[in-house]
N, C-alpha and C positions, 0 to 999 in steps of 0.2 A: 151665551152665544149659541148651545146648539141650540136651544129650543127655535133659535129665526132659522134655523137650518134644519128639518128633521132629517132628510139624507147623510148627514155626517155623525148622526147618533154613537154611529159603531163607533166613529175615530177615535174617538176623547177617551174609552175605554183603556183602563193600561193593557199591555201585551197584547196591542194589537196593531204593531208594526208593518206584519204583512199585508194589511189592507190600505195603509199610509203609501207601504212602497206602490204599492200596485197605481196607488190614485198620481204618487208622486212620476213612476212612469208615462201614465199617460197623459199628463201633464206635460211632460216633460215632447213624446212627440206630437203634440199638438203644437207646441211651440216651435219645434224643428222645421213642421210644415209649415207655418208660418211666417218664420224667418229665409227658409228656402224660398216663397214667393217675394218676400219683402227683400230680401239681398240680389236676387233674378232683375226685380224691377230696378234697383239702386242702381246695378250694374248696367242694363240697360238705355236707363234716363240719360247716367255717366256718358257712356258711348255717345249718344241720340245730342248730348249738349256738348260734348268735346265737337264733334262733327268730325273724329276718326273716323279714317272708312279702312276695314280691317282687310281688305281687299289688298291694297294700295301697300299697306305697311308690312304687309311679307312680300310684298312682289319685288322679284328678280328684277333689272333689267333688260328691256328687250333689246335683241341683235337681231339683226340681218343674217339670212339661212338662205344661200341662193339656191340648194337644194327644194324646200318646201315654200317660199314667198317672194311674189312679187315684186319688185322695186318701180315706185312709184315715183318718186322723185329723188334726183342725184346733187349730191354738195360737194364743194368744194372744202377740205380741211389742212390745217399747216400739218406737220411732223416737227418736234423737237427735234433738232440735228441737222432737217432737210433744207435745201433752198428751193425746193419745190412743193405746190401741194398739192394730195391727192383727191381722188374723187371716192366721195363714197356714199350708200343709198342712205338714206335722210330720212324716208318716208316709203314703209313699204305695209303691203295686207300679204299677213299670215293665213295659207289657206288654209290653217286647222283649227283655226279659231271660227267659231260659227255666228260670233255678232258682225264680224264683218268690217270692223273700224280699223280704220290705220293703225299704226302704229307708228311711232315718230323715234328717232335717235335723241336722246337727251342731249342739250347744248352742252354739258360739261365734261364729256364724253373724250377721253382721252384716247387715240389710236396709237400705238408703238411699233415700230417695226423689230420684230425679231432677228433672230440670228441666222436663220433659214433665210429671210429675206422678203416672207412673208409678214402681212400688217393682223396685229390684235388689238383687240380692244381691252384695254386697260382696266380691270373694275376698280382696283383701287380700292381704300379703307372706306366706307362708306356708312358712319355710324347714325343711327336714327332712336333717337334717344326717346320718340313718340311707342317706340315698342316696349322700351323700360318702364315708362310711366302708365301705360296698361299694363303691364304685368302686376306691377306694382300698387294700380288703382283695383284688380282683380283680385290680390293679397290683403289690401287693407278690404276692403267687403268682406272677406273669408274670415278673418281675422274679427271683423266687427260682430259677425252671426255667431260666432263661436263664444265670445267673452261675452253675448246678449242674452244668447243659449243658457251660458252655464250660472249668469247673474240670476234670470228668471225662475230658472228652476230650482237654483240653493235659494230665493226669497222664499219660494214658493212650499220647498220643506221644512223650512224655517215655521212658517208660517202652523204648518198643520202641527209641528212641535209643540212649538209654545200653548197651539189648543188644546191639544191632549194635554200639555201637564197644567194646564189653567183648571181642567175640567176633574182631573185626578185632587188637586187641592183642595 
């Protein structure tokens, strides 16, 4: 085998480890860089074929600031407790937001009346389990690159091992 190879003449030589490691390093981030594009894209595609929009899945919900926005259009909502219902904006533009689109009150949208006597808006537990499963779709990628990593490059010292001591025989 080295004669199809004259660049690795040196390796099969015994006591010449230091030039295995050196070859087994950059070996090793050639592979790095590789897997770093090839995991980037995984992650990616992931994202591009879920149709998460990561935008959407950390966002707050919007409330109404009669200080800084508009109120565009007004609703009618019950109160728990109440026999009457009150009004509240529905549909307003945020003038610090510079795309300009409304913003809407979500229908599930609970208002409470406090103890002051003033109304809030209830957030409530609002668990979204599409964050977990990207976190989790982001860990198994991490996960993949690293146990892909470290299989390659222990084949890949293996490899030039067994050539040295084939070549020492």
């Amino acid at each position: 085998m080295a004669q199809d190879f004259p660049s690795q003449a040196g390796l099969e030589e015994p006591g010449n480890e230091a030039r295995r490691a050196i070859r087994v390093q950059r070996y090793a981030r050639i592979v790095t860089i590789v897997l770093i594009v090839l995991c980037n894209g995984i992650f990616l595609f992931g994202m591009w074929a879920s149709g998460v929009n990561l935008d959407e899945l950390a966002n707050t919900q919007d409330q109404f600031n009669a200080q800084s926005d508009v109120c565009l259009r007004l609703s009618w909502q019950r109160l728990a407790g109440s026999t009457e219902p009150i009004r509240l904006c529905s549909e307003w533009i945020n003038l610090s937001d510079p795309t300009g689109k409304p913003h809407v009150l979500d229908k599930n949208t609970k208002v409470r009346q406090g103890s002051d006597g003033r109304y809030y808006v209830d957030q409530g537990i609002k668990a979204d389990y599409r964050l977990v499963g990207v976190v989790g779709f982001v860990a198994a990628v991490i996960v993949f690159g690293m146990l892909t990593r470290r299989y390659l490059v222990n084949r890949y010292r293996l490899q030039l091992e067994m050539a040295a001591s084939r070549s020492v025989v």
